[in-house]
Z-matrix of the N, CA and C atoms (Angstrom, degrees):
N
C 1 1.445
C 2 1.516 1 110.79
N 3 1.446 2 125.30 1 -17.00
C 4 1.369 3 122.05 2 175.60
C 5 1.343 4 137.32 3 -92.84
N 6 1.548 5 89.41 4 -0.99
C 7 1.340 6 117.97 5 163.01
C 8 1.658 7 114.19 6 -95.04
N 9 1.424 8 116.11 7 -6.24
C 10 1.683 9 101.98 8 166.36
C 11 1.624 10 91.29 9 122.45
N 12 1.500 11 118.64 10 -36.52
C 13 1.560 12 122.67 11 -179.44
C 14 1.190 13 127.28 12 -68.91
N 15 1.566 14 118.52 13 78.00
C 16 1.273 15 134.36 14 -170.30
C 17 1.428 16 109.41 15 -62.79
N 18 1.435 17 107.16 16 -50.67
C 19 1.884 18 122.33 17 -177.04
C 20 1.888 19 102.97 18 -65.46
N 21 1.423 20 103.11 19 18.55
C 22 1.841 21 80.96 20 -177.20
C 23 1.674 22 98.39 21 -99.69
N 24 1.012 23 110.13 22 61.68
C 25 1.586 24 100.39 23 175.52
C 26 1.628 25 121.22 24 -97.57
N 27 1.505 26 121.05 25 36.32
C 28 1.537 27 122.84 26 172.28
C 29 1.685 28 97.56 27 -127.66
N 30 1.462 29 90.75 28 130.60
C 31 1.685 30 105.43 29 147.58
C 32 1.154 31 132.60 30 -101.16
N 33 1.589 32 132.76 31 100.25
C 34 1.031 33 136.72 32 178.80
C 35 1.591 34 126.41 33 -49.76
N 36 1.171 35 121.23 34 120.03
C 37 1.467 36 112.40 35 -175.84
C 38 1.723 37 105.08 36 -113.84
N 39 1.320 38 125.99 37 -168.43
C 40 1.196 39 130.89 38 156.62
C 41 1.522 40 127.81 39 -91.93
N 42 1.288 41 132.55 40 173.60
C 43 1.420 42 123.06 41 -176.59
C 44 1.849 43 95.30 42 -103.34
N 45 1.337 44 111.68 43 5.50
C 46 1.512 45 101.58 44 162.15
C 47 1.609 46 97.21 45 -118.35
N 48 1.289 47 144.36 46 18.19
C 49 1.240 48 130.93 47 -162.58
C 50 1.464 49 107.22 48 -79.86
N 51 1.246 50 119.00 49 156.21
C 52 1.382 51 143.62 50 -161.78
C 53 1.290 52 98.04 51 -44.25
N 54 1.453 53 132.79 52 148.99
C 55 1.828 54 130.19 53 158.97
C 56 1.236 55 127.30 54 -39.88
N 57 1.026 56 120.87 55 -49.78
C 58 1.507 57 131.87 56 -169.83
C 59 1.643 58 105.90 57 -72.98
N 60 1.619 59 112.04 58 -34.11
C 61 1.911 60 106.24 59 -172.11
C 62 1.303 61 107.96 60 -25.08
N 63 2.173 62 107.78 61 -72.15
C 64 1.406 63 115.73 62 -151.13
C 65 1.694 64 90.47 63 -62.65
N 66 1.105 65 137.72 64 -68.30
C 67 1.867 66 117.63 65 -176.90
C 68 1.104 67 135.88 66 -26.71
N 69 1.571 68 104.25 67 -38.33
C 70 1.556 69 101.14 68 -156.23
C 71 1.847 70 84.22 69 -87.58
N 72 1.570 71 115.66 70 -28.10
C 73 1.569 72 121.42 71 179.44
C 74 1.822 73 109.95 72 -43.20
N 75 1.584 74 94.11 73 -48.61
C 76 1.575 75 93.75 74 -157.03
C 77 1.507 76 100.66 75 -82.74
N 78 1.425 77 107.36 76 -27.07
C 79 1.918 78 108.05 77 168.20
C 80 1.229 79 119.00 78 -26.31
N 81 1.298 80 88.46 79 -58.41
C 82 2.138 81 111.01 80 -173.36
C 83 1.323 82 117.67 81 -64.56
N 84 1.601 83 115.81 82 -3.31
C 85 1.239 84 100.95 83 -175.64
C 86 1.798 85 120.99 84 103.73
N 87 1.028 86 92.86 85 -27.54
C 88 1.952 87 118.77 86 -175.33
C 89 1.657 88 106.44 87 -69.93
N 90 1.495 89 102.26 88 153.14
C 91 1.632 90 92.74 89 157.42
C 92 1.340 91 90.51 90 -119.92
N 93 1.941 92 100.76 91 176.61
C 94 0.875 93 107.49 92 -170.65
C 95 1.673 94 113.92 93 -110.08
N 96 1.479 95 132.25 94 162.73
C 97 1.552 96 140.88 95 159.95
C 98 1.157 97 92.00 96 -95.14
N 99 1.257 98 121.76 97 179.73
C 100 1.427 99 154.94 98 139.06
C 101 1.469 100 117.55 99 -158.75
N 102 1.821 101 75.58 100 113.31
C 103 1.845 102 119.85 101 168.27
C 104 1.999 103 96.35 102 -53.50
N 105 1.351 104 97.47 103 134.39
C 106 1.770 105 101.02 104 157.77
C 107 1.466 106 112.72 105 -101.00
N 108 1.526 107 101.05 106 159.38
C 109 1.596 108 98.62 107 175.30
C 110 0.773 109 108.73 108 -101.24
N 111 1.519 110 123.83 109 -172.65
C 112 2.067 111 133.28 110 178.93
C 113 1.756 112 91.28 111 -102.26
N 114 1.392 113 93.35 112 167.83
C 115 1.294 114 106.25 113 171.61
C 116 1.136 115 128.98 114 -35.80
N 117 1.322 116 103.93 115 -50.25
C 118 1.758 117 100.91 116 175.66
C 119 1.515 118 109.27 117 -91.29
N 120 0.781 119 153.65 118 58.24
C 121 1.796 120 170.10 119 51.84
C 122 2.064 121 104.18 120 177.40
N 123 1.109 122 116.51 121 -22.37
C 124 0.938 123 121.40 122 148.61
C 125 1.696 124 154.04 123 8.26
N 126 1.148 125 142.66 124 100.21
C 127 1.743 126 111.18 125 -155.66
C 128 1.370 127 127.10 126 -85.34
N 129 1.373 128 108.78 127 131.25
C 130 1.619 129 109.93 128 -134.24
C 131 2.054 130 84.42 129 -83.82
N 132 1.331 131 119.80 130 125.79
C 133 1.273 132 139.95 131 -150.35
C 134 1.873 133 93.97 132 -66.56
N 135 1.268 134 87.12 133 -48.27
C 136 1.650 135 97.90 134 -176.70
C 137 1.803 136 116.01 135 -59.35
N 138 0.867 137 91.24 136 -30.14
C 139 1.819 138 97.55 137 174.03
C 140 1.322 139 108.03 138 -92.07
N 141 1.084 140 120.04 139 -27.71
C 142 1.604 141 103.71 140 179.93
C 143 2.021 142 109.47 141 -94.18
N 144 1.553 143 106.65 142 9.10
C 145 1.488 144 111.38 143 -147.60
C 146 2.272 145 61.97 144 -105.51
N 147 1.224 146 112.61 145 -53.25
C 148 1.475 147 117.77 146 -168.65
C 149 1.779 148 109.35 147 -48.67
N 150 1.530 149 106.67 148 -37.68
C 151 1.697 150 117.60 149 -158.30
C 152 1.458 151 98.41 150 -95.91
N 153 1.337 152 141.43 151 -18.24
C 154 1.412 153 135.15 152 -157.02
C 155 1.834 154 86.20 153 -100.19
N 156 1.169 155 112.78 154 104.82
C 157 1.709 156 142.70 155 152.33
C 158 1.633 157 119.27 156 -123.60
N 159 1.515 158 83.81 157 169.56
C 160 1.338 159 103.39 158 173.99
C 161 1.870 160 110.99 159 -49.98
N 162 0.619 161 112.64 160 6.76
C 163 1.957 162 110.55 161 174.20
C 164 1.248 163 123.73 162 -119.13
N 165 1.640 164 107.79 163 -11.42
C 166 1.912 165 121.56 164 175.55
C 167 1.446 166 105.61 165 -65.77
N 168 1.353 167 135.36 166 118.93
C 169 1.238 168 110.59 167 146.46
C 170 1.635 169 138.04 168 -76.59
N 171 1.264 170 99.53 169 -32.17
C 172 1.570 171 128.20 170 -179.84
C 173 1.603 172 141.30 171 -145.18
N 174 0.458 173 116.79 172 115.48
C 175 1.702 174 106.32 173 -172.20
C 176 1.354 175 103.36 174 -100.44
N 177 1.652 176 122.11 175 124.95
C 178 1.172 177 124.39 176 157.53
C 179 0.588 178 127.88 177 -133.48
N 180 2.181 179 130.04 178 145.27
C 181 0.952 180 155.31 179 -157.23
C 182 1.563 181 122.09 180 -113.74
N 183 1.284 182 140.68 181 132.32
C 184 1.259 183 128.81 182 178.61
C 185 1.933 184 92.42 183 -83.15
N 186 0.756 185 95.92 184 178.03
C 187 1.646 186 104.49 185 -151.54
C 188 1.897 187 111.65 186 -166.35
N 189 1.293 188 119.22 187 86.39
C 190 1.302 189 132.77 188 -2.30
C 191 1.607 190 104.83 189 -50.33
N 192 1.269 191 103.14 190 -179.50
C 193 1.244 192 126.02 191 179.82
C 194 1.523 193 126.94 192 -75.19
N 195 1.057 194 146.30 193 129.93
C 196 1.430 195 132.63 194 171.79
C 197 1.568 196 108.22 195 -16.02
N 198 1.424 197 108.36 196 -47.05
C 199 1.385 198 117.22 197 -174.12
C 200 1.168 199 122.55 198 -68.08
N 201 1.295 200 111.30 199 1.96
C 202 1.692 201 117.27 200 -148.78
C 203 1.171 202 143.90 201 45.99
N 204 1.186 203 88.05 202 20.42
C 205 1.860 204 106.04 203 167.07
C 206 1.206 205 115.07 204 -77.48
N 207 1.657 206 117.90 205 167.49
C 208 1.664 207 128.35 206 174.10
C 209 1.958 208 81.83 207 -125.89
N 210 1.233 209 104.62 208 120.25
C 211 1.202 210 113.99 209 157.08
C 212 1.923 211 124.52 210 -64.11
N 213 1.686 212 96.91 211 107.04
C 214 2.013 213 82.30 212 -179.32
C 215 1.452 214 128.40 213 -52.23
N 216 1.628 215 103.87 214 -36.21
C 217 1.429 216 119.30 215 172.05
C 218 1.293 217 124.75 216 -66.06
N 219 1.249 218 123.49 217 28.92
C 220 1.558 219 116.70 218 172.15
C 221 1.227 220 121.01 219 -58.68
N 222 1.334 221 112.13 220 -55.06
C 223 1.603 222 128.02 221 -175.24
C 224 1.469 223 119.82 222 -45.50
N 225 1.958 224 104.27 223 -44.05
C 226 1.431 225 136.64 224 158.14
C 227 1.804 226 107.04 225 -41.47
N 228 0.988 227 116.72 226 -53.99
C 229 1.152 228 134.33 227 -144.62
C 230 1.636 229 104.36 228 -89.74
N 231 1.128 230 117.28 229 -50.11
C 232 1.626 231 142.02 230 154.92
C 233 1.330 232 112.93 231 -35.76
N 234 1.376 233 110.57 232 -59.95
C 235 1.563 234 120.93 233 -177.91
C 236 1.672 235 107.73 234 -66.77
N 237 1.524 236 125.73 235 -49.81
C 238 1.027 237 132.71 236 179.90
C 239 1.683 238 112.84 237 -58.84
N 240 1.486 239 124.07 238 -39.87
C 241 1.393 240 137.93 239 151.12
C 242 1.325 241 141.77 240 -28.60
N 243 1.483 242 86.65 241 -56.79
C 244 1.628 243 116.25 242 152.22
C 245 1.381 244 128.28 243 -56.98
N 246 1.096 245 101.82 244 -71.60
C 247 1.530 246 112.01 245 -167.13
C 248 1.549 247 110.93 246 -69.93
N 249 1.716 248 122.49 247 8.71
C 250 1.283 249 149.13 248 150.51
C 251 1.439 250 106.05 249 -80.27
N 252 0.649 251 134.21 250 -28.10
C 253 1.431 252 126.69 251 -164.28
C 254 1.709 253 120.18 252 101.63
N 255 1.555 254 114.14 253 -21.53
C 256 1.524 255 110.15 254 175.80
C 257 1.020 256 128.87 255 -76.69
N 258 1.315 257 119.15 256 177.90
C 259 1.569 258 128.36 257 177.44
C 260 1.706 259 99.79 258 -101.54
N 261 1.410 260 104.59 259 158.70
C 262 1.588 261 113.21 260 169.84
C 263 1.453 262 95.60 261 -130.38
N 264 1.838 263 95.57 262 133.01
C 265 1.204 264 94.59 263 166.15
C 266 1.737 265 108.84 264 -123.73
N 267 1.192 266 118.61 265 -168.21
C 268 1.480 267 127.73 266 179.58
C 269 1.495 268 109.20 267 -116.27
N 270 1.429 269 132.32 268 116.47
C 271 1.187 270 117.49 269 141.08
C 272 1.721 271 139.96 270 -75.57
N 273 1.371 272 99.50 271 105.07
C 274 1.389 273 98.35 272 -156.03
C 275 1.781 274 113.13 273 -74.09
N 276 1.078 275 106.91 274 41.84
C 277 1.734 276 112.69 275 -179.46
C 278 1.607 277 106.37 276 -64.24
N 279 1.165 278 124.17 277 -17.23
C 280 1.516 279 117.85 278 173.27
C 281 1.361 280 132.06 279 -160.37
N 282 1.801 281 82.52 280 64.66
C 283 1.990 282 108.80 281 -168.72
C 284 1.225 283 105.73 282 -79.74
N 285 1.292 284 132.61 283 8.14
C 286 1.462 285 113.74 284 -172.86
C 287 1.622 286 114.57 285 -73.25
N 288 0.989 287 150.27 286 -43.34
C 289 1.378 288 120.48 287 142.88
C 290 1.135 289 139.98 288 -38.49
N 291 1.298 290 130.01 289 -14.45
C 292 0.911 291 128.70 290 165.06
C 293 1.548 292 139.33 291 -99.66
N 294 1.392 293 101.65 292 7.64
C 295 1.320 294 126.92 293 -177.00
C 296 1.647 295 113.79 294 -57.50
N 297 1.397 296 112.49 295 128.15
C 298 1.890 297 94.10 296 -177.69
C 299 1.527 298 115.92 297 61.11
N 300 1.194 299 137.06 298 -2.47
C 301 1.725 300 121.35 299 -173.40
C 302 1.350 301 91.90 300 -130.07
N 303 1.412 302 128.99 301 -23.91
C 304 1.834 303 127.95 302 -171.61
C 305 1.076 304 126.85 303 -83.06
N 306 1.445 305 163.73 304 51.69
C 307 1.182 306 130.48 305 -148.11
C 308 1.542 307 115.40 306 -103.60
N 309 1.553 308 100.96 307 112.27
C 310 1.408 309 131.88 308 -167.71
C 311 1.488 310 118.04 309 -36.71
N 312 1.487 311 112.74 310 -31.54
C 313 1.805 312 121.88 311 -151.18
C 314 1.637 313 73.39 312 -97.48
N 315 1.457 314 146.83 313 -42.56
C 316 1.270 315 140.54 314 -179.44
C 317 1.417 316 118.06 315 -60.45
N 318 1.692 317 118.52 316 -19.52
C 319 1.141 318 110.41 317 157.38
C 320 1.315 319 135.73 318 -118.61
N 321 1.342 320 102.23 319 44.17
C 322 1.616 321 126.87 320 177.55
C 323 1.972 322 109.85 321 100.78
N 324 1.392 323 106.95 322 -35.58
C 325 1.369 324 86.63 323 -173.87
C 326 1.550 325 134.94 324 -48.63
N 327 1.565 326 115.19 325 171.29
C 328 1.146 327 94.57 326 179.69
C 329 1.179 328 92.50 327 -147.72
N 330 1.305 329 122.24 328 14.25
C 331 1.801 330 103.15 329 140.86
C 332 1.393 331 102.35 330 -164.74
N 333 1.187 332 131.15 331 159.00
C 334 1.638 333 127.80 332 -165.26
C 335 1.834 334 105.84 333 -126.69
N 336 1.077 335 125.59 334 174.92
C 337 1.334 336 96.22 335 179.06
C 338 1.865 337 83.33 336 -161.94
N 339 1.437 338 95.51 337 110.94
C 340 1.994 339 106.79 338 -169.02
C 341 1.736 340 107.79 339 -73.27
N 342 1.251 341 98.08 340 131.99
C 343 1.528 342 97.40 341 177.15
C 344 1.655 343 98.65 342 -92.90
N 345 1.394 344 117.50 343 138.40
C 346 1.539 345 137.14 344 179.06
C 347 1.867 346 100.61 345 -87.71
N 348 1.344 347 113.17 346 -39.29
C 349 1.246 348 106.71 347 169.71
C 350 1.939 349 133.86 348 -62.20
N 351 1.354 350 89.16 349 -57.57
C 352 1.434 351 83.33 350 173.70
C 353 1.668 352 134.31 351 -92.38
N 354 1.505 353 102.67 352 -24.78
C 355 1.269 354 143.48 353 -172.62
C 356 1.834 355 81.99 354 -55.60
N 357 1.884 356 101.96 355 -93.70
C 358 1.008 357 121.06 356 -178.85
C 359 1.560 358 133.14 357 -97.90
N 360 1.489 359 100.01 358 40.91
C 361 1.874 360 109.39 359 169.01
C 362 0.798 361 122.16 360 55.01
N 363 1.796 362 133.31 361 12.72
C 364 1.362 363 129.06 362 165.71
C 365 1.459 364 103.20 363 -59.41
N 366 1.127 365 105.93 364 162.74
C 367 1.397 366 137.57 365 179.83
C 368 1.878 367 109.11 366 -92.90
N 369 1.170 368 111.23 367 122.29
C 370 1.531 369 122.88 368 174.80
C 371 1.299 370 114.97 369 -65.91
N 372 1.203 371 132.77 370 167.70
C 373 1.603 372 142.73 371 153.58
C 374 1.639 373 106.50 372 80.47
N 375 0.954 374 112.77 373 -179.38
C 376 1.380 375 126.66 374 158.21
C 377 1.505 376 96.08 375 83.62
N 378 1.065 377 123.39 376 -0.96
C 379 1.962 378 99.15 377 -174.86
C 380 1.194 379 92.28 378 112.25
N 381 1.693 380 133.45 379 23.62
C 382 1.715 381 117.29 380 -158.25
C 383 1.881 382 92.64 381 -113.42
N 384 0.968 383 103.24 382 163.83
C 385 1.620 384 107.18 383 174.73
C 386 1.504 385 137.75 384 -62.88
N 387 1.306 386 95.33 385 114.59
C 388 1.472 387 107.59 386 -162.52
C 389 1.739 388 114.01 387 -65.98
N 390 1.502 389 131.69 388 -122.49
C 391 1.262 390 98.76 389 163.35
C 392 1.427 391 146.79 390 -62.99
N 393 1.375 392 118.89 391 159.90
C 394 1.463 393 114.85 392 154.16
C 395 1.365 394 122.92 393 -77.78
N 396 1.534 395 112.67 394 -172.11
C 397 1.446 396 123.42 395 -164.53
C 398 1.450 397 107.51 396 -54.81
N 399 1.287 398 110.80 397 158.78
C 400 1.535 399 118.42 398 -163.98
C 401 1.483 400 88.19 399 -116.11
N 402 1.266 401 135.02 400 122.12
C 403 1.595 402 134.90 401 155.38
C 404 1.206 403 106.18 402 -103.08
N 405 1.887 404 106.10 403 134.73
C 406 1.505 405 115.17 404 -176.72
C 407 1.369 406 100.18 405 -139.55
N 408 1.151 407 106.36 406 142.60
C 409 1.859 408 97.14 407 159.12
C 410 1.005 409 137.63 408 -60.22
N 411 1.213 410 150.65 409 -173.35
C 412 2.010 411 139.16 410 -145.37
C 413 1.412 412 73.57 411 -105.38
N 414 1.321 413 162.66 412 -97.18
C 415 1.366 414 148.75 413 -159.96
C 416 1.393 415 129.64 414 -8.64
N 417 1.553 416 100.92 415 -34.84
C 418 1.330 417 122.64 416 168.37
C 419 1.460 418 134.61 417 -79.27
N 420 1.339 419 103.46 418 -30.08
C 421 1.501 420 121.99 419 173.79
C 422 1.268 421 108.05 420 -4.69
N 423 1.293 422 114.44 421 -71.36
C 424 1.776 423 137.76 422 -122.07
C 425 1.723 424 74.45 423 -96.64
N 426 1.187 425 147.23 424 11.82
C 427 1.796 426 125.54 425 -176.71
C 428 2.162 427 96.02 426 -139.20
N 429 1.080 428 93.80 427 -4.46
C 430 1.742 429 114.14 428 -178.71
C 431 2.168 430 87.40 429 -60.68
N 432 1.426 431 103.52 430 122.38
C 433 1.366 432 100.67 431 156.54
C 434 1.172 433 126.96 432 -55.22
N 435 1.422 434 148.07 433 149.37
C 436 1.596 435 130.96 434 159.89
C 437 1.875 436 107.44 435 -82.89
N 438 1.412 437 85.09 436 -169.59
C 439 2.234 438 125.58 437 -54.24
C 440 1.163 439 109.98 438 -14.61
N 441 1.359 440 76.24 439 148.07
C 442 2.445 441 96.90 440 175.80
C 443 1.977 442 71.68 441 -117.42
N 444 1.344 443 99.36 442 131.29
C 445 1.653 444 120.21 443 146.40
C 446 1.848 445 100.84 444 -37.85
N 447 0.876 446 119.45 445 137.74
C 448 1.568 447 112.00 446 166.37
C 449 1.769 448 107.25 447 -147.74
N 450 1.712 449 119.88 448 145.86
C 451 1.504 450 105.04 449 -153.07
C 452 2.160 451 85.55 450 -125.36
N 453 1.048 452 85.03 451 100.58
C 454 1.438 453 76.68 452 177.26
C 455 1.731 454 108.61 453 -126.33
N 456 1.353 455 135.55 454 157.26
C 457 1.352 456 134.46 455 -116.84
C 458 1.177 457 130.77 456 -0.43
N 459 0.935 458 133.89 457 52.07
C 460 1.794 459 140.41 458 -158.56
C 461 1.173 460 124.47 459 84.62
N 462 2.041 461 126.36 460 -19.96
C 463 1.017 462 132.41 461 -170.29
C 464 1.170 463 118.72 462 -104.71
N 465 1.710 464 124.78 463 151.43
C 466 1.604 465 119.64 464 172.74
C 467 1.486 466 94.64 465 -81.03
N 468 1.293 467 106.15 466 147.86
C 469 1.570 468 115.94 467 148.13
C 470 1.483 469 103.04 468 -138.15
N 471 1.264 470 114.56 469 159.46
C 472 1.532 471 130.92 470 177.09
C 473 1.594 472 97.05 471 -104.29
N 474 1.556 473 135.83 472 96.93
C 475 1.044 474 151.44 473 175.92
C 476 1.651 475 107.61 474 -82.23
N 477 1.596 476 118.54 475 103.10
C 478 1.448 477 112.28 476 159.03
C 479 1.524 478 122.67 477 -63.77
N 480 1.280 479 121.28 478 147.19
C 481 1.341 480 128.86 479 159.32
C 482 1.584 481 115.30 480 -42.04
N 483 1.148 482 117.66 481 167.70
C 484 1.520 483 118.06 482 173.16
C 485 1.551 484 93.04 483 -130.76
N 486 1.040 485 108.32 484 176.03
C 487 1.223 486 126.52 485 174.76
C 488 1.574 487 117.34 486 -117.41
């Protein structure tokens, strides 16, 4: 919407995508698509080549996959995203392979969002911490909840807002 794209109100998910997508989708206000996969669990190019219009804002994928797959077509998939006008993001519900060896913005994403539960073995319920860190690209900055990590003379600091 801050780009002028009022009509982008769908988030595309997958028909294997993580539990939480379609909720946390309709939370926001969004409706939802759902992309199908190919046989081998995959996102079937032709359905997502049919759903990416002027009304997508984003399509996101858990990554691996519910299935535990790594989709080959990301890069494919990124470009096709793009050149729509959306954003791709990652649901990171089951990054642990991919932790430290992936780097997401190299394969089109443009913002990832780390699960503390499965990723990194926190424990659910009780009052315990809901997501982890949100990585976005510098375009994104300005919509990043605080604290944003921020690295200024060589150093990170986690800078609160003021009021």
């Amino acid at each position: 919407q801050d780009r002028g794209d009022k009509a982008r109100m769908k988030i595309l998910l997958t028909d294997s995508s993580h539990g939480t997508n379609p909720a946390s989708t309709v939370m926001c206000g969004f409706e939802i698509g759902v992309v199908a996969t190919d046989d081998e669990g995959n996102v079937d190019m032709k359905s997502l080549d049919s759903m990416m219009n002027e009304e997508v804002a984003a399509l996101t994928l858990t990554m691996p996959t519910t299935l535990g797959l790594f989709d080959p077509q990301i890069v494919e998939i990124s470009q096709l995203v793009h050149e729509r006008g959306g954003l791709l993001g990652a649901d990171g519900a089951n990054l642990n392979a991919f932790v430290g060896r992936t780097k997401f913005g190299e394969l089109g994403y443009d913002y990832v969002q780390l699960n503390l539960h499965k990723t990194f073995s926190t424990p659910h319920g009780g009052g315990g911490p809901g997501s982890g860190p949100v990585c976005a690209k510098g375009n994104l900055a300005d919509f990043l909840p605080s604290p944003v990590v921020a690295k200024n003379n060589g150093q990170y600091t986690l800078p609160f807002p003021t009021c």
